[in-house]
C-alpha positions in Angstrom: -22.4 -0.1 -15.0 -24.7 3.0 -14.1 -27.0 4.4 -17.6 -24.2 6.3 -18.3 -21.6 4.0 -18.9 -19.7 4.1 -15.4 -18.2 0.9 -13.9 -15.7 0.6 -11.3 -12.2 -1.5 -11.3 -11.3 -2.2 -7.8 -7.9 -3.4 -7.7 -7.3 -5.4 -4.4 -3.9 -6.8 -3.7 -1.9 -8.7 -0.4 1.6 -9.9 0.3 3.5 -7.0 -1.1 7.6 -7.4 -1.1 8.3 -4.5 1.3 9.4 -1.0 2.7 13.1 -1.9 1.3 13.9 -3.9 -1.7 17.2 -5.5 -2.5 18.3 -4.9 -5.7 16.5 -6.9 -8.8 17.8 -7.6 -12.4 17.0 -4.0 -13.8 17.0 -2.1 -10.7 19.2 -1.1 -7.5 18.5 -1.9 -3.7 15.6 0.8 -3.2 14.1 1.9 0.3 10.3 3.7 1.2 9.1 1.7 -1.6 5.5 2.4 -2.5 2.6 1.1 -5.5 0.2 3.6 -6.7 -2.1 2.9 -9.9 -0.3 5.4 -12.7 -2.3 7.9 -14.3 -2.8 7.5 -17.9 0.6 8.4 -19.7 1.7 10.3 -16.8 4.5 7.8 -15.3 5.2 10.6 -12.0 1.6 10.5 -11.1 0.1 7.6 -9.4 -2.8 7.7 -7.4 -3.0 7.1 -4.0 0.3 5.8 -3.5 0.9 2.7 -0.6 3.5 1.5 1.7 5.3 -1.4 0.3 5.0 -3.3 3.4 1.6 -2.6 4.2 -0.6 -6.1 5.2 -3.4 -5.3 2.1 -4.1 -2.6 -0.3 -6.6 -1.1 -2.8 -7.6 1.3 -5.1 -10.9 2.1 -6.4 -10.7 3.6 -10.4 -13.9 5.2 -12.2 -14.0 3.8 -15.9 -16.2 3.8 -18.9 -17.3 1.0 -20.4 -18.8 0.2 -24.0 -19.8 -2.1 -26.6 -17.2 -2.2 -29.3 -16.8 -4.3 -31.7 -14.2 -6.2 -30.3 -15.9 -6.5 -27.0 -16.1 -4.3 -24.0 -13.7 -1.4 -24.2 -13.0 0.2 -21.0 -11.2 3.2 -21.0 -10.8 6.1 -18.3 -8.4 8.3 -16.3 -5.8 5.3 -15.5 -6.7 2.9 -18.1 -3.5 3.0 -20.3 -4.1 1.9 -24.4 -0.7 0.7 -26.3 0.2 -2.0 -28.3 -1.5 -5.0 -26.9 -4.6 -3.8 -25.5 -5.7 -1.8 -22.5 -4.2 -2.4 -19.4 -3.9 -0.2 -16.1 -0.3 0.0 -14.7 0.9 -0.6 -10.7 3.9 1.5 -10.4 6.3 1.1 -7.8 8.2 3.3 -7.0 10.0 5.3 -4.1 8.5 8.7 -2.5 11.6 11.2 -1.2 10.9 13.8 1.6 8.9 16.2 -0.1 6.8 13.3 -1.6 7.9 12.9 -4.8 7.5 9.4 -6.7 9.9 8.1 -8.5 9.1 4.8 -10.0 11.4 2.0 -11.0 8.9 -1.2 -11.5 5.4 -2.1 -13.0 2.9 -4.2 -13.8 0.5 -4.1 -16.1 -2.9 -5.4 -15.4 -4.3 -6.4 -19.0 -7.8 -6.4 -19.5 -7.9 -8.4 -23.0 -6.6 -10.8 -20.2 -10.2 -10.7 -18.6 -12.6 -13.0 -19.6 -15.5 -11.9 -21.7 -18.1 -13.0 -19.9 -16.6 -11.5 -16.5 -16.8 -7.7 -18.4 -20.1 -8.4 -19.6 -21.2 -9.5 -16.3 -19.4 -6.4 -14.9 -21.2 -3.9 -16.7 -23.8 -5.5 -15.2 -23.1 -5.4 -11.8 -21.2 -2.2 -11.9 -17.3 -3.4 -10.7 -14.9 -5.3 -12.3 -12.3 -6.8 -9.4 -8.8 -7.9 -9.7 -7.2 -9.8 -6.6 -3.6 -10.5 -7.0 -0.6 -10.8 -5.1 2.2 -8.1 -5.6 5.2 -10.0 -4.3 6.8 -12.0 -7.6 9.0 -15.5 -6.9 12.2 -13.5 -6.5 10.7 -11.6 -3.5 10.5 -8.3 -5.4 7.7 -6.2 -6.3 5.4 -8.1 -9.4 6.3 -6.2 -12.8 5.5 -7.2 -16.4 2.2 -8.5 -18.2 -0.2 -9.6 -15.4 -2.4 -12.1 -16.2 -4.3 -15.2 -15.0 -3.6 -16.9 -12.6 -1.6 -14.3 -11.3 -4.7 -12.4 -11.4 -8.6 -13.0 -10.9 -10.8 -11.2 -12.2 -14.6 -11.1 -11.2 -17.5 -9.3 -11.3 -18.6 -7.7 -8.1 -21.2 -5.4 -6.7 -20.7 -1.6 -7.1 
């Protein structure tokens, strides 16, 4: 974290489901999926939306980080606050022709999920990493509460 309160969350993720999806419990058999990190209560905007068969992807989110006193709070321009703590959302979703998204999944990376001690030592370093996996056991695209071990969390250079 930089004197002003700035720390980074680098999202880094592998074996995504792919470019078509069969259809899943809540949803119908989708094609040119993508996953985009969802702006803060704005479900249609997601930044820098990816291919859902790419090899690897990542996203890079400016946050600001203070003591509270529950913790650490992080909050920002993607970092979502509702019932159950702060979280930032991967939306998947499909882009049409004229690049609209459309999303019909998420996941919800929870930071109360984070371990103290890897936040404080975050604000430190200046980055705050997630590596997960975004396929889920069904071979669709991860959705719901993500947590460890689907996720790890570490501290990382800025």
């Amino acid at each position: 974290m930089d004197d002003d309160g700035v720390m980074l969350i680098r999202i880094e993720a592998t074996a995504l489901p792919g470019r078509t999806i069969g259809p899943g419990p809540t949803f119908d058999a989708v094609d040119n999926v993508h996953v985009g990190v969802q702006r803060k209560d704005q479900p249609g905007e997601v930044l820098d939306p990816q291919p859902g068969d790419a090899r690897s992807v990542a996203w890079t989110l400016e946050c600001a980080a203070a003591a509270s006193d529950t913790g650490i709070d992080i909050t920002g321009r993607y970092v979502q606050n509702r019932l159950g703590g702060r979280f930032v959302y991967l939306s998947w979703g499909t882009l049409d022709d004229a690049g609209l998204f459309t999303m019909f999944r998420r996941a919800k990376l929870m930071f109360a999920a984070v371990p103290p001690r890897t936040v404080e030592a975050a604000t430190r370093t200046g980055c705050l990493t997630a590596k997960l996996l975004l396929t889920d056991g069904a071979g669709h695209p991860l959705c719901g509460a993500v947590r460890p071990p689907l996720v790890a969390w570490t501290a990382t250079p800025r």
